[in-house]
C-alpha positions as CSV (number, residue, x, y, z in Angstrom):
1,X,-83.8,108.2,40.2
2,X,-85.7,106.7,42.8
3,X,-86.6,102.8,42.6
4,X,-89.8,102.2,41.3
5,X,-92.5,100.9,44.0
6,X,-93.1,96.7,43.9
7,X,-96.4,95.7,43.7
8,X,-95.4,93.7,47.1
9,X,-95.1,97.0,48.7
10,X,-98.6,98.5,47.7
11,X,-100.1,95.1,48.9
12,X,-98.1,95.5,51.9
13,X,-99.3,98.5,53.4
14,X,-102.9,97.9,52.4
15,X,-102.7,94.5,55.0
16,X,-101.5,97.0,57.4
17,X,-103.9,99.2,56.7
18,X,-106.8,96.8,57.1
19,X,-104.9,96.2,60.3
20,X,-105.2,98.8,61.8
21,X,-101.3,99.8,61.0
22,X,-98.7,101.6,59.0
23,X,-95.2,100.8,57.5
24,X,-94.1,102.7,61.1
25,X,-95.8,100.1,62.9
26,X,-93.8,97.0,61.3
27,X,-91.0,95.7,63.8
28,X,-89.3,93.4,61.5
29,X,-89.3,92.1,58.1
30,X,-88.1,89.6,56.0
31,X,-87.9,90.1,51.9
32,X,-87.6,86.9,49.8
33,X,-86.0,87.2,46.0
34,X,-86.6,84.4,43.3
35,X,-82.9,85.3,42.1
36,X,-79.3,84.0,42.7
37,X,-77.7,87.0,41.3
38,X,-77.0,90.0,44.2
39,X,-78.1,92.6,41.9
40,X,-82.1,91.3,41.9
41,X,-81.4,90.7,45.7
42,X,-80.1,94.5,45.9
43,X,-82.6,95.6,43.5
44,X,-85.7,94.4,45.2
45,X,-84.0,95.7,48.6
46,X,-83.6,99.3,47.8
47,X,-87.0,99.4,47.0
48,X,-88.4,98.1,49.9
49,X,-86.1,100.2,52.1
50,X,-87.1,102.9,50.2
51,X,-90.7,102.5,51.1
52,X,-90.4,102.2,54.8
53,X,-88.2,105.6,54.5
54,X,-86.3,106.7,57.4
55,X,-88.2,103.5,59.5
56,X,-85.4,101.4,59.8
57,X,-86.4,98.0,60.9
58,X,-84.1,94.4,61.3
59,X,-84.8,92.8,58.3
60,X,-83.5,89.6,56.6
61,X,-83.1,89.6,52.7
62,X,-82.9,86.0,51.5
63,X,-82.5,84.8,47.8
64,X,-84.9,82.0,47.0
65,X,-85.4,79.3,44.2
66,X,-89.3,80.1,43.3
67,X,-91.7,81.5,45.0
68,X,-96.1,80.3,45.6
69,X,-97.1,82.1,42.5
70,X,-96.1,81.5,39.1
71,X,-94.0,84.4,37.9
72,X,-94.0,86.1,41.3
73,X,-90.3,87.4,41.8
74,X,-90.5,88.9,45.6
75,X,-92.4,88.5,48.6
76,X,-92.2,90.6,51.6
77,X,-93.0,89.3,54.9
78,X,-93.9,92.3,57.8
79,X,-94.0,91.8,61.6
80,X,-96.1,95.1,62.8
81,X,-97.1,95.7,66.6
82,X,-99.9,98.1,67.5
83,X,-101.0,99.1,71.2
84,X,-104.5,98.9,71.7
């Protein structure tokens, strides 16, 4: 069964979007987990790499203490470059 999509994600390629971008555009990333155990950290990343499909981008996956929102669990941070 596939991972289910994070809400991170949606918001993710909506920014893009209103960028003037798409998931194919982003050069890097960097996903953040409010988790100690590897299993939320592995969790969170097969969705993500799920969503950016056969786009493979360098990426950093970091587990975190808390995050800016109360009961926010993982934030995903995108680099994207677009020619004009």
């Amino acid at each position: 069964m596939p991972p289910r999509p994070l809400p991170c994600v949606a918001n993710l390629e909506q920014a893009l979007i209103e960028a003037g971008a798409h998931l194919t555009d982003v050069i890097s990333t960097r996903v953040l987990v409010a988790s100690d155990r590897r299993s939320d950290l592995v969790a969170a990343w097969d969705v993500v790499h799920a969503a950016f499909a056969a786009h493979e981008v360098p990426s950093t996956l970091l587990g975190v203490t808390v995050l800016g929102y109360e009961d926010q669990l993982v934030e995903v941070e995108a680099v994207a470059a677009v020619a004009d």
